[in-house]
C-alpha positions in Angstrom: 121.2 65.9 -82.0 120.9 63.6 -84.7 123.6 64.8 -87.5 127.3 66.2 -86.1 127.6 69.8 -87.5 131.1 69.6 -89.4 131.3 73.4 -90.4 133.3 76.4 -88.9 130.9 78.7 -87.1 131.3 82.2 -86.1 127.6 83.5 -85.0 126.4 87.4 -85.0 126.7 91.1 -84.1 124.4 93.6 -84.8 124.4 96.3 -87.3 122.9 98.2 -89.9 125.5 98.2 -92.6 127.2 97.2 -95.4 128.9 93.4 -95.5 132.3 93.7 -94.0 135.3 91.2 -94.1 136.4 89.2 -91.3 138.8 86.3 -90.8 139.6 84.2 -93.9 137.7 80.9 -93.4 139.7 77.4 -92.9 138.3 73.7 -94.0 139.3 72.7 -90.6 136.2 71.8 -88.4 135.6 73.7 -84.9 132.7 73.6 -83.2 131.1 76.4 -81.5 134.2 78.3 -81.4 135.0 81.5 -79.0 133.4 84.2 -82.3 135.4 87.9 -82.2 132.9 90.8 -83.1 134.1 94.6 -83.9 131.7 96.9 -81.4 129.4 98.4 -83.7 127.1 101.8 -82.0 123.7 103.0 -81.9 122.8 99.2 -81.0 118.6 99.3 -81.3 117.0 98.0 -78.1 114.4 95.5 -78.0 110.6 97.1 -77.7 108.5 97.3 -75.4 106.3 94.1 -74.8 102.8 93.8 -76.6 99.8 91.9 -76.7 99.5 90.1 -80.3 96.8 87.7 -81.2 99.5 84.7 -80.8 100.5 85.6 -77.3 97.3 84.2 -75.6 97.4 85.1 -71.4 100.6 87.4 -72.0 102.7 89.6 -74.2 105.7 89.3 -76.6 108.3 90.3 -74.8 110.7 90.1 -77.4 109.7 89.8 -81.9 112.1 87.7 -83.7 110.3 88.9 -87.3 109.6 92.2 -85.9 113.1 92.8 -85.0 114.3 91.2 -88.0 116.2 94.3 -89.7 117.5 95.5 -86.2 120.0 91.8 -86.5 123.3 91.3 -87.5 123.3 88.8 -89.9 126.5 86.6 -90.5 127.3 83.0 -91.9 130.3 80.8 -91.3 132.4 83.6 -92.7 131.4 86.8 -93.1 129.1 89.4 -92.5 126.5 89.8 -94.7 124.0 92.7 -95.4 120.6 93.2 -93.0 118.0 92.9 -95.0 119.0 93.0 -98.6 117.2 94.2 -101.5 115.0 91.0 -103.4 117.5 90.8 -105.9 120.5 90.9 -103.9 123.2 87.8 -104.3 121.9 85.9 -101.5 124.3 82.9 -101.3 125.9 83.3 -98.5 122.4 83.2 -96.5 118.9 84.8 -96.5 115.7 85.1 -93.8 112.9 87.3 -94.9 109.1 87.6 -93.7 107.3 85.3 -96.2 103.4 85.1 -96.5 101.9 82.6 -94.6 98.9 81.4 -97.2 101.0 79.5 -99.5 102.4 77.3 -96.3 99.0 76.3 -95.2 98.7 79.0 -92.8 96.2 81.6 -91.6 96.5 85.0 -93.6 97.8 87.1 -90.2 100.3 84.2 -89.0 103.8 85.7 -89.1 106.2 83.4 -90.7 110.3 83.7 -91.6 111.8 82.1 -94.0 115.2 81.8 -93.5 117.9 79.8 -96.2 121.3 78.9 -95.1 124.3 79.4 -97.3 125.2 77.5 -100.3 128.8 79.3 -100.5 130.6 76.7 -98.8 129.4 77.8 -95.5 127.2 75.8 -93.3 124.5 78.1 -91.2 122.9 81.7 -90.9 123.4 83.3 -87.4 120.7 86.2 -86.5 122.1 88.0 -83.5 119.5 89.9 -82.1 119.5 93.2 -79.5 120.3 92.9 -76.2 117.3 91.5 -73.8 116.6 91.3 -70.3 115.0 87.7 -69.8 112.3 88.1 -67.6 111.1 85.4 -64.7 108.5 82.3 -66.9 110.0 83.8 -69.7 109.1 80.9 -72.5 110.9 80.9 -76.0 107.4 80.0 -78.6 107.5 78.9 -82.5 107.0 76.2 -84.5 109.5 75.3 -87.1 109.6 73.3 -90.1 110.5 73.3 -94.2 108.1 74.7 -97.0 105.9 73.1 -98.5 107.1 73.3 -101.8 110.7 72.1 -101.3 112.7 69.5 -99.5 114.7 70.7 -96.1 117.4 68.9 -93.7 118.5 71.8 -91.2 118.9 72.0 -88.1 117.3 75.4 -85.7 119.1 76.7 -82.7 117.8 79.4 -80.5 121.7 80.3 -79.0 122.9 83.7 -77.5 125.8 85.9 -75.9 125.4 86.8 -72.5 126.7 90.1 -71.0 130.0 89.1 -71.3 130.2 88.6 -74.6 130.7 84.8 -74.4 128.6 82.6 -76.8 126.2 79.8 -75.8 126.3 77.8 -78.9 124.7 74.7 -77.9 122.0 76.5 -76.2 118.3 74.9 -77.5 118.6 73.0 -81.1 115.6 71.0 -83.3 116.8 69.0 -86.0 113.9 68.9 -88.8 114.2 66.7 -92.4 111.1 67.0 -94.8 108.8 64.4 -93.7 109.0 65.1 -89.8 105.8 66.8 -88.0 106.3 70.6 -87.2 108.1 71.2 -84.4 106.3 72.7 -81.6 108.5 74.5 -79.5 108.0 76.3 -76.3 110.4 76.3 -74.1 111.2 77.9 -70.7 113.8 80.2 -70.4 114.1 80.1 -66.6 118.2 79.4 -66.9 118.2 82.9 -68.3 115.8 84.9 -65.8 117.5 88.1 -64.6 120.4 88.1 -67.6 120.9 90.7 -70.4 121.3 88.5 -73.4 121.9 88.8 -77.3 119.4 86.4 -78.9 121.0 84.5 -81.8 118.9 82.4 -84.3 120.5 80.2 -85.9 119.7 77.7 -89.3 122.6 74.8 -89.9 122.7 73.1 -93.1 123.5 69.2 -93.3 123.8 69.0 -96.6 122.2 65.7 -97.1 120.3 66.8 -99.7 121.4 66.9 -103.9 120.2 70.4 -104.3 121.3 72.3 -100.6 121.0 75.6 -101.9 117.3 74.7 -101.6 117.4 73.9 -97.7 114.8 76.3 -96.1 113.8 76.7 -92.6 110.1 78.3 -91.6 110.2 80.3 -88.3 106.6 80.0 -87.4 105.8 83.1 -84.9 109.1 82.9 -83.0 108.6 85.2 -80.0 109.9 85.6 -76.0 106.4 85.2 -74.4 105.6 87.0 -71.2 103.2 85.6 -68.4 100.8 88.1 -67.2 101.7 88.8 -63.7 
């Protein structure tokens, strides 16, 4: 990892609800720490696997933009709200379907945006429901910035496992405008057999004069499933 992640981190539960308080943030830096997370019910499971046009000789086992408003969203501090309204405040971090044209994609590509806070707090966490990896499992996206602003981030596919401990350092990419895409698709094999919670994750370095501007573009992020 290129840049040293100097921000206090607590990733995600999910829910359905309005923003609610936790712990009051500190300046002091911990990495990855142990997060604490208030059960929350009705938890919505993850579907079952289909066949989309990206998920060539298999199925997507498990849609990070499909199951975008089934997350708990949280940032360095706080919860925030799944899914806002357009015109929410969205300072303390953001990720919405975006359309693909305008990036230099094809029309039916599926594409997240996701911005990190500009608060004072350094990354969005996406915790996702919980997921059975299956055996060949692969983790599939591409990432990068948008086109029409500059980005230095950093994208982490972490998770909980059934315990409820958090695997922070997980699978990172660091990306700065300028660098090619990054093709990911990685195996998940480490995982085969567990019941996981999923937890995307955008850092923000803050290299850059305008941060609130820092953008990161989930390109198709998906569990992909092997035929048998």
């Amino acid at each position: 990892m290129r840049r040293f992640l100097s921000l206090c981190l607590f990733p995600i539960l999910l829910a359905a609800c309005a923003p609610k308080a936790i712990s009051t943030p500190t300046p002091s830096v911990e990495i990855n720490p142990a997060p604490v997370f208030t059960p929350i019910p009705s938890l919505t499971p993850a579907p079952t696997p289909t066949a989309t046009p990206y998920a060539s000789l298999g199925t997507i086992a498990l849609d990070f933009i499909g199951l975008l408003c089934n997350t708990e969203w949280m940032n360095g501090a706080q919860h925030l709200t799944t899914c806002p309204d357009a015109n929410a405040d969205h300072s303390g971090g953001f990720a919405t379907p975006i359309d693909p044209v305008p990036e230099g994609l094809p029309a039916d590509t599926p594409v997240m945006l996701t911005i990190p806070p500009w608060n004072g707090y350094g990354a969005l966490f996406l915790r996702y429901p919980s997921f059975t990896v299956g055996e060949n499992d692969r983790f599939r996206a591409t990432l990068r910035c948008r086109m029409s602003t500059p980005c230095d981030v950093q994208f982490a596919l972490e998770y909980y496992d059934s315990k409820g401990k958090f695997h922070g350092s997980f699978m990172d990419w660091d990306y700065i405008t300028g660098d090619p895409p990054i093709q990911v698709d990685a195996g998940l094999s480490a995982l085969t057999g567990q019941t996981v919670d999923f937890v995307l994750t955008l850092r923000l370095f803050h290299t850059l004069d305008t941060p609130q501007k820092d953008n990161g573009l989930w390109v198709a992020p998906h569990i992909h499933r092997p035929l048998p």
